[in-house]
C-alpha positions as CSV (number, residue, x, y, z in Angstrom):
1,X,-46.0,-36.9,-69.5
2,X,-44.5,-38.2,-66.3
3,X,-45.3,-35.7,-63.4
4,X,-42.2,-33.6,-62.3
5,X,-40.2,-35.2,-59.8
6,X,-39.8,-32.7,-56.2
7,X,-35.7,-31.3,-56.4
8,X,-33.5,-33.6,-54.1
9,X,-31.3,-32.2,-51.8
10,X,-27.9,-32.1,-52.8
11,X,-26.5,-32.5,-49.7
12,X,-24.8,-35.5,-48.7
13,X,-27.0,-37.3,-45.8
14,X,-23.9,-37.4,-44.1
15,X,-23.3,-33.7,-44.0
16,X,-26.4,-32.9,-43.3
17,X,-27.0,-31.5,-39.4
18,X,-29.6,-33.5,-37.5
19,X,-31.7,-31.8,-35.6
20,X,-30.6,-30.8,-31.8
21,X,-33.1,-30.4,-29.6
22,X,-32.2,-27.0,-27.5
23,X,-30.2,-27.9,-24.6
24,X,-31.4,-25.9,-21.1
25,X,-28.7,-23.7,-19.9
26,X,-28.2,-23.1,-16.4
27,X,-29.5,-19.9,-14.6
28,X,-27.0,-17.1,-14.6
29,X,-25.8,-16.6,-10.8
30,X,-27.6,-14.6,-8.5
31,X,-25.7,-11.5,-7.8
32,X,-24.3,-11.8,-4.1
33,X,-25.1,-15.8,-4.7
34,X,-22.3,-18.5,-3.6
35,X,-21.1,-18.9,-7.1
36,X,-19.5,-15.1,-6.9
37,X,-16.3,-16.3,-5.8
38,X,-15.5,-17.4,-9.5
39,X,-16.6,-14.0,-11.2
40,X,-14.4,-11.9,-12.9
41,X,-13.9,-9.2,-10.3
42,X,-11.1,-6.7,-9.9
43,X,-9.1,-8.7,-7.2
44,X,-9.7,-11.7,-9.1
45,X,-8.1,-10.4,-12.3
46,X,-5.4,-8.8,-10.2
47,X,-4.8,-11.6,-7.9
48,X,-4.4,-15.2,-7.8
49,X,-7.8,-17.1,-8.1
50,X,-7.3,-19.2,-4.4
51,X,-7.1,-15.4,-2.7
52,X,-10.9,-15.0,-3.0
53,X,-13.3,-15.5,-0.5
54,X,-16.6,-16.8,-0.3
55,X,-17.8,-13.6,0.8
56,X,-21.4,-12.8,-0.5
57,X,-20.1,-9.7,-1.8
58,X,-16.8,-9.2,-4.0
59,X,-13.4,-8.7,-3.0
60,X,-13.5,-5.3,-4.9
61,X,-16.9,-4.6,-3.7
62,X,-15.5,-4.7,0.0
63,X,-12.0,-3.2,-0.6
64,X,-13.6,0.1,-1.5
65,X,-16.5,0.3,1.2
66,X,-13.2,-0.5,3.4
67,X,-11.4,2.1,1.7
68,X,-14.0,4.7,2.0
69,X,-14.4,4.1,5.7
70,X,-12.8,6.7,7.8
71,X,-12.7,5.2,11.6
72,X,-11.6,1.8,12.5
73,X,-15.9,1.2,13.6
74,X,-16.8,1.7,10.4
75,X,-13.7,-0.8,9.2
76,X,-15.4,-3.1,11.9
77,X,-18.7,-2.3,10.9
78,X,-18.5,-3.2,7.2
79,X,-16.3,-6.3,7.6
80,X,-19.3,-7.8,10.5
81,X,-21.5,-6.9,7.9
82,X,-20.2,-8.4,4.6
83,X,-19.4,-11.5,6.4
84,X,-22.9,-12.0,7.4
85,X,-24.0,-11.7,4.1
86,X,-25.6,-8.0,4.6
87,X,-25.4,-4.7,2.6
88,X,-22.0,-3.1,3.2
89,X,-23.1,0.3,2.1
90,X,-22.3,3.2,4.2
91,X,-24.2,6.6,3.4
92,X,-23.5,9.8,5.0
93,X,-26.6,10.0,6.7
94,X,-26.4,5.9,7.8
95,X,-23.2,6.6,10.1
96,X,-23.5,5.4,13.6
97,X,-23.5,8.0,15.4
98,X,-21.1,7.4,18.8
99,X,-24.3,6.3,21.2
100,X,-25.5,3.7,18.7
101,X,-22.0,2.6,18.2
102,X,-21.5,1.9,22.0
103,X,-24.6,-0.7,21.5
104,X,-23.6,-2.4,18.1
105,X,-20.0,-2.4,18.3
106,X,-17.9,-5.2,18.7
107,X,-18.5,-6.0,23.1
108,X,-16.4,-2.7,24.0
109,X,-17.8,-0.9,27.2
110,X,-17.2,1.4,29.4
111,X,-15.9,-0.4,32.8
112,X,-15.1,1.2,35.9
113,X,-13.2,4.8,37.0
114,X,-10.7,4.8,34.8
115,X,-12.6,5.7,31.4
116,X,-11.0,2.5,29.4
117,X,-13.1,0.0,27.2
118,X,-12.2,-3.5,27.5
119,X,-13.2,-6.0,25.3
120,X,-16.1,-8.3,26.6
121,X,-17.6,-11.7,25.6
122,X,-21.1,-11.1,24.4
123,X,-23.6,-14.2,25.3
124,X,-20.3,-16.3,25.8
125,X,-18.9,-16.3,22.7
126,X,-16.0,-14.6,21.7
127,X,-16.8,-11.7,19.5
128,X,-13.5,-11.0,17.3
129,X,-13.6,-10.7,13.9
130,X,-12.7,-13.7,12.2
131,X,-10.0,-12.6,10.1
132,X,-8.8,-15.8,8.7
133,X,-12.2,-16.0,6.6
134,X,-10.8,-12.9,4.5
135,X,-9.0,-13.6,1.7
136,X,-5.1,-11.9,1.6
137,X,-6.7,-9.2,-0.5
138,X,-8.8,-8.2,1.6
139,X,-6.8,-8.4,4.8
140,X,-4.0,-6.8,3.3
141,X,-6.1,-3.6,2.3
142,X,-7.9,-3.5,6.3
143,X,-4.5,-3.3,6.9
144,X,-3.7,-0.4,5.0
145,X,-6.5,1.4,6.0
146,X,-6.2,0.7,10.0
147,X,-2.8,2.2,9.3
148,X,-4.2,5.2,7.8
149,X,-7.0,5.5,10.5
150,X,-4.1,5.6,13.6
151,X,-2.5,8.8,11.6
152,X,-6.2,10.4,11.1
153,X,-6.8,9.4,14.8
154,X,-3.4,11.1,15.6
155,X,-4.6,14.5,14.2
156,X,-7.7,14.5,15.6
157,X,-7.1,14.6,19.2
158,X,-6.8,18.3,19.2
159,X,-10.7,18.6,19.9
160,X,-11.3,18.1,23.6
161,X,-15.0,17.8,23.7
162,X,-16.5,15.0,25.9
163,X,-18.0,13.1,22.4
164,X,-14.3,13.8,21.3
165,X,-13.0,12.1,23.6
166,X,-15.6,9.2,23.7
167,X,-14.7,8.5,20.4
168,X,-11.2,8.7,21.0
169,X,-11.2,6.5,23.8
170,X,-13.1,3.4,22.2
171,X,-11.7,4.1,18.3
172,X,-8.0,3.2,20.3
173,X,-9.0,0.7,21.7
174,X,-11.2,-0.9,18.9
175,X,-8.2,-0.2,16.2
176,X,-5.7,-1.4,18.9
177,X,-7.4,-4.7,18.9
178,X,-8.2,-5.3,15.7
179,X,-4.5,-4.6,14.2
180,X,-3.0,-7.2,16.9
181,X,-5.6,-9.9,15.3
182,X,-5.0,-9.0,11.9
183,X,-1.4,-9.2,11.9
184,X,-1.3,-12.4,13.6
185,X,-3.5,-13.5,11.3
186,X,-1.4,-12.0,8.4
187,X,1.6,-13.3,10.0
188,X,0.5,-17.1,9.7
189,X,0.0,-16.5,5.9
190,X,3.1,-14.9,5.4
191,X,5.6,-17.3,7.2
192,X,3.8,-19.9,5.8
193,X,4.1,-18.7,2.1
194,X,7.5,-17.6,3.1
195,X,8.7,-20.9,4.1
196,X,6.8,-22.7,1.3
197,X,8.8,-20.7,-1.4
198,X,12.3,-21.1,0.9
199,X,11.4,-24.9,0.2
200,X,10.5,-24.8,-3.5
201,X,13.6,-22.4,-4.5
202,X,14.7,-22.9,-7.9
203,X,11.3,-23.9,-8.8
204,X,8.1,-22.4,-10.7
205,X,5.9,-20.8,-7.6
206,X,2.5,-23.0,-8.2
207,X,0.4,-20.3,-5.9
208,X,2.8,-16.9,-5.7
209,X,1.0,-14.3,-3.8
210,X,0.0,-11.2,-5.2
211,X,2.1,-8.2,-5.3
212,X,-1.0,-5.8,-4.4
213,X,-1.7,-7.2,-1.3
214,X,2.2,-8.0,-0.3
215,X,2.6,-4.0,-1.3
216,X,-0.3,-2.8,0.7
217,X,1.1,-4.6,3.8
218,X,4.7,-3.5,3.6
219,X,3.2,0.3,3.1
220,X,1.0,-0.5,6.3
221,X,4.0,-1.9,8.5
222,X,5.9,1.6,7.9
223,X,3.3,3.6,9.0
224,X,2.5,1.5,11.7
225,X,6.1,2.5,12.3
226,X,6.5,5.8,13.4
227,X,9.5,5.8,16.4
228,X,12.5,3.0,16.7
229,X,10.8,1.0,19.2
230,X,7.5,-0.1,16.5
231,X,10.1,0.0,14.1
232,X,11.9,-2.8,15.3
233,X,8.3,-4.4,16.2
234,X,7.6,-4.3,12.6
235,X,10.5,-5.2,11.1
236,X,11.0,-9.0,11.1
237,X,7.2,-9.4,9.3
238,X,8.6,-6.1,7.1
239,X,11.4,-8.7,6.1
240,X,9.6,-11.4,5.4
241,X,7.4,-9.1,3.1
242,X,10.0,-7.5,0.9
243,X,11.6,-11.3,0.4
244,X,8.3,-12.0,-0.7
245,X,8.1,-9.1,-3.3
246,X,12.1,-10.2,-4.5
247,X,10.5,-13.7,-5.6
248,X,7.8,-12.5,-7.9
249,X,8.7,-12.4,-11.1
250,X,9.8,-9.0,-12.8
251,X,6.5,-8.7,-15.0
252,X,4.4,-8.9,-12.2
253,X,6.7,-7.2,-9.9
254,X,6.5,-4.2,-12.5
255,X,2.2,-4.2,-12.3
256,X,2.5,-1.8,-9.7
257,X,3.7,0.7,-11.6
258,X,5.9,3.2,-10.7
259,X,4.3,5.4,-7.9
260,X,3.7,1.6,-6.1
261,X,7.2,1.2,-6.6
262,X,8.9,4.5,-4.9
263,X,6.3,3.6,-2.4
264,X,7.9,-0.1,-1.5
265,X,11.2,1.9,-1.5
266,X,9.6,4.4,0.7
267,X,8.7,1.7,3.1
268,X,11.8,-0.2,3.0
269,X,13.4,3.0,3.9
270,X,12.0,3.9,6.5
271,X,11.9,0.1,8.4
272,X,16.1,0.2,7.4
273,X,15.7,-2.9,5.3
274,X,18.2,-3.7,2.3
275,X,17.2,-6.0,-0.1
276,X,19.7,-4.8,-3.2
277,X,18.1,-7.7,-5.6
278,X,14.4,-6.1,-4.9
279,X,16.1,-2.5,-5.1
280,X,17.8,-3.4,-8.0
281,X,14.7,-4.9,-9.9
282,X,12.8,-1.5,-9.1
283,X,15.6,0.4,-9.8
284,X,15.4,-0.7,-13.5
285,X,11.4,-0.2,-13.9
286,X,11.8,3.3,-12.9
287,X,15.1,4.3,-15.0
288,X,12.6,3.3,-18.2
289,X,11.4,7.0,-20.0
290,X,7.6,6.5,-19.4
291,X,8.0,6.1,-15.2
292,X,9.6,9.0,-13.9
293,X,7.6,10.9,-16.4
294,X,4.6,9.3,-14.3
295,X,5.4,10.5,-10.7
296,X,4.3,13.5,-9.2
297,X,6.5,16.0,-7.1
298,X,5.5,14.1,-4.4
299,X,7.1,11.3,-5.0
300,X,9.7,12.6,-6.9
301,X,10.5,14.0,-3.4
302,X,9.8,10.9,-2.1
303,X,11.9,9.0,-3.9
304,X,15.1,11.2,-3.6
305,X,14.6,10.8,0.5
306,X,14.3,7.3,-0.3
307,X,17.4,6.9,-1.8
308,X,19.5,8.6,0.7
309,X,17.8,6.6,3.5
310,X,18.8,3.2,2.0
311,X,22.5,4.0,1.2
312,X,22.8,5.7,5.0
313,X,21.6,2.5,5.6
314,X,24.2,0.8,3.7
315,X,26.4,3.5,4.9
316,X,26.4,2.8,8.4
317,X,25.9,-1.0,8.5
318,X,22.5,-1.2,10.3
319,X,21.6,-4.5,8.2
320,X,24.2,-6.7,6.9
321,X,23.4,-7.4,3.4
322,X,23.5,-11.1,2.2
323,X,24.2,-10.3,-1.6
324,X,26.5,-6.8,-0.7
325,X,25.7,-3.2,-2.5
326,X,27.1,-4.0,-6.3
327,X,28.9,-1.3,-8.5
328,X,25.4,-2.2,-10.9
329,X,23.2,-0.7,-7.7
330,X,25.8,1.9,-7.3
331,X,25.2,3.2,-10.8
332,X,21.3,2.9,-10.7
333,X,21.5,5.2,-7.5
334,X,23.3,7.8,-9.3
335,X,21.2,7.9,-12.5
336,X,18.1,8.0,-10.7
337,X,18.9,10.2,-8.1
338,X,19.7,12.4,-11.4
339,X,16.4,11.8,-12.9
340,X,14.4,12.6,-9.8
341,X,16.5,16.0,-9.5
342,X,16.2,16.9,-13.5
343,X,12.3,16.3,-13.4
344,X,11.8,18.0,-9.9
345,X,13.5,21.1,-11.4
346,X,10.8,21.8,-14.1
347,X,8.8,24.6,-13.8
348,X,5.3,22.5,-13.7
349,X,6.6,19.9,-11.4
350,X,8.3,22.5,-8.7
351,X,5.1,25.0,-8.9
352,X,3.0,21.5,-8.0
353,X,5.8,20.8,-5.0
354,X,4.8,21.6,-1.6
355,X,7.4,23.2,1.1
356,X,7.6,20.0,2.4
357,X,8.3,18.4,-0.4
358,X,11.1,20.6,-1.6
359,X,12.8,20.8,1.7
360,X,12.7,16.7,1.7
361,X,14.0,16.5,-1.7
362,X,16.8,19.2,-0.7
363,X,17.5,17.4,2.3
364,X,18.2,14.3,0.6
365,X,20.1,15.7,-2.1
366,X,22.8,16.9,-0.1
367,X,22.6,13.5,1.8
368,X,23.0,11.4,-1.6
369,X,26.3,14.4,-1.8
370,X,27.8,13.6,1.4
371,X,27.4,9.5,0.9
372,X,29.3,10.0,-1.8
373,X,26.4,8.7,-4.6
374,X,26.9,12.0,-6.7
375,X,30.0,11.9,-7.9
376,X,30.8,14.0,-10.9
377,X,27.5,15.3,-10.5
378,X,28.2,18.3,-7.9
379,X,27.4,21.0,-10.4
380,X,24.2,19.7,-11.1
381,X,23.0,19.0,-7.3
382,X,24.4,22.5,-6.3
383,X,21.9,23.8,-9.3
384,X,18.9,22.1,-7.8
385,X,19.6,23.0,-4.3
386,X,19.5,26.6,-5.4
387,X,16.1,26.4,-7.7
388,X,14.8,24.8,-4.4
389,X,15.9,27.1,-1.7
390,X,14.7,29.9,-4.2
391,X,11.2,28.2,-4.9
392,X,11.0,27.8,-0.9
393,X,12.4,31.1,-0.5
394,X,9.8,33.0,-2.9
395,X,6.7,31.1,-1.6
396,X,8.1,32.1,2.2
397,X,8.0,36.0,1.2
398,X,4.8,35.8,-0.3
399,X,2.8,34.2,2.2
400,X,1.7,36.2,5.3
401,X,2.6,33.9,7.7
402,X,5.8,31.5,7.7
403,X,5.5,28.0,6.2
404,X,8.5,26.7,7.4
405,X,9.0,25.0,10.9
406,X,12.2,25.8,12.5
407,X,13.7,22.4,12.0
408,X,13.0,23.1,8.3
409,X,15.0,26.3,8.5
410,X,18.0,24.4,10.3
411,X,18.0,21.5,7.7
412,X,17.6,24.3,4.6
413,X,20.3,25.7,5.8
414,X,23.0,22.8,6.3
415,X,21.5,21.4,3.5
416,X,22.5,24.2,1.1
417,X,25.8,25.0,3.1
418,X,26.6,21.5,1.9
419,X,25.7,21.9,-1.4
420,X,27.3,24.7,-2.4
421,X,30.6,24.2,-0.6
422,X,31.1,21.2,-3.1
């Protein structure tokens, strides 16, 4: 007998795989490395992909280290660091004290008699921050956050002591500075982008800006706003913004989500600029079950005052609108003013309410009343103003000392006398 023959393979040679030699993958990316500007990080998911920088740290990473700052020299501090590539990591006990501060700051001394800082040259160069190296992400939330800072600074000038004061001194100064360079700097990108998507209208936007940034600016420009004179300072970059926001499209428009939203309102409000296409588009998000659900008293409140400040607006003509106040708008006013009032009566949602929230919320319902916006709703607004006024009025007797101011008083009580003569 033959010897057995071995068992062929089956497999057809030209199915069979040929052997691949292992191919050498490239190193992952160091973490803080160049290559970090095309990792997945929370602006980059958020935003547009040409908004990053080529910061060694990520857009994220530095938005909350800007975010957790609390004076415009730590703002300062952690921008001069990340963009020199260093740790941007502020700990309690690393916070420059005022004295070290003086040294490392950004060339502002102490010059002459009368106690100002001026900004200096150090070594002949000039020492701004180079703000056009952030991306709008980034700029956008320094923004935010310098706006923030002037109201904190505002509040703290009650202490007089001499470190106080120090800090006081060079903080306005510093901030001062800084917000005139970032919002030229912002205001190059913006007209830009402005007049790029005048140009292209009617077509697909190839690199729209994100509506988190354009939202943090617009919120930043109203509190930078606080009398008639920044106001009108404000305003034309305000416009530009909110023209902005009306050419995103609805989807992303509605990524904000409704707190976002009553704040754009909020901010439009009080800059007295009508867009009814924007107001209209927000409008509609917020009339869907799940938002108003969403929003706290607060901005329930909010977004009543709102409301009545953008049909005064209309009201009294202080900006001509292009496209006109529809019946559509009209109708959305009246429905969510209705909403806001219905989910600011609950018993959970009132007992959350602050004074100042209710008094803002009955304030502006009597000011929707007298524009005429609650029509055939009377009943119902008289009903709120009186579980407000008694909310107010039970929380006044209880406390030991008053909580209302005395123009709270006066506006309670025209407010109410409005109300209830309906």
């Amino acid at each position: 007998m033959s010897a057995p023959q071995p068992v062929q393979d089956k497999v057809p040679s030209h199915r069979r795989r040929q052997f691949q030699p292992p191919t050498q993958r490239p190193p992952p990316p160091r973490k803080g490395g160049t290559s970090n500007s095309n990792s997945k990080t929370r602006s980059s998911l958020l935003f547009s992909e040409h908004q990053t920088s080529d910061l060694a740290v990520s857009d994220s990473e530095l938005i909350d280290s800007i975010i957790a700052a609390k004076t415009a020299s730590e703002v300062d501090w952690t921008l001069r660091q990340a963009l020199e590539g260093k740790n941007i990591s502020l700990s309690t006990t690393d916070r420059l004290d005022t004295q070290q501060w003086q040294k490392q700051s950004n060339g502002c001394q102490q010059h002459g008699d009368d106690n100002k800082f001026v900004s200096v040259v150090k070594d002949g160069v000039d020492n701004k921050l180079p703000f056009s190296q952030l991306s709008l992400n980034v700029s956008s939330a320094v923004l935010r956050r310098m706006a923030h800072v002037s109201v904190l600074e505002a509040r703290s000038k009650v202490d007089n002591s001499n470190d106080a004061n120090y800090v006081s001194n060079h903080e306005s100064v510093l901030r001062e500075e800084m917000l005139v360079d970032l919002l030229k700097t912002l205001g190059v990108r913006l007209v830009s982008a402005h007049k790029s998507s005048s140009r292209d209208q009617g077509q697909p936007q190839q690199r729209q800006l994100g509506v988190y940034p354009l939202s943090d600016i617009l919120q930043a420009l109203a509190v930078l706003a606080p009398n008639e004179s920044t106001r009108q300072k404000m305003k034309p970059l305000a416009t530009i913004v909110v023209d902005l926001l009306a050419g995103v499209d609805a989807l992303e428009l509605y990524k904000l989500g409704p707190i976002r939203l009553v704040q754009c309102l909020q901010a439009m409000a009080k800059l007295q600029i009508r867009h009814p296409a924007l107001q209209q588009r927000i409008y509609e998000r917020l009339l869907k079950p799940d938002a108003v659900s969403k929003l706290p008293a607060r901005f329930l409140a909010h977004g009543l005052s709102s409301l009545a400040s953008l049909e005064k607006t209309k009201h009294n003509g202080i900006q001509n609108d292009e496209h006109g106040g529809s019946e559509k708008e009209r109708k959305q006013v009246k429905t969510l003013s209705r909403a806001f009032m219905r989910r600011l009566r609950k018993r959970k949602l009132s007992e959350d309410a602050t004074i100042e929230d209710l008094c803002r919320a009955l304030v502006a319902t009597s000011n929707l009343l007298e524009l005429g916006v609650m029509t055939e709703m009377e009943d119902e607004a008289a009903i709120f103003g009186f579980t407000s006024l008694r909310t107010i009025l039970d929380r006044e007797m209880a406390s030991s000392s008053s909580l209302l101011n005395p123009s709270q008083v006066t506006d309670l009580i025209s407010s109410w006398a409005s109300l209830t003569d309906q």
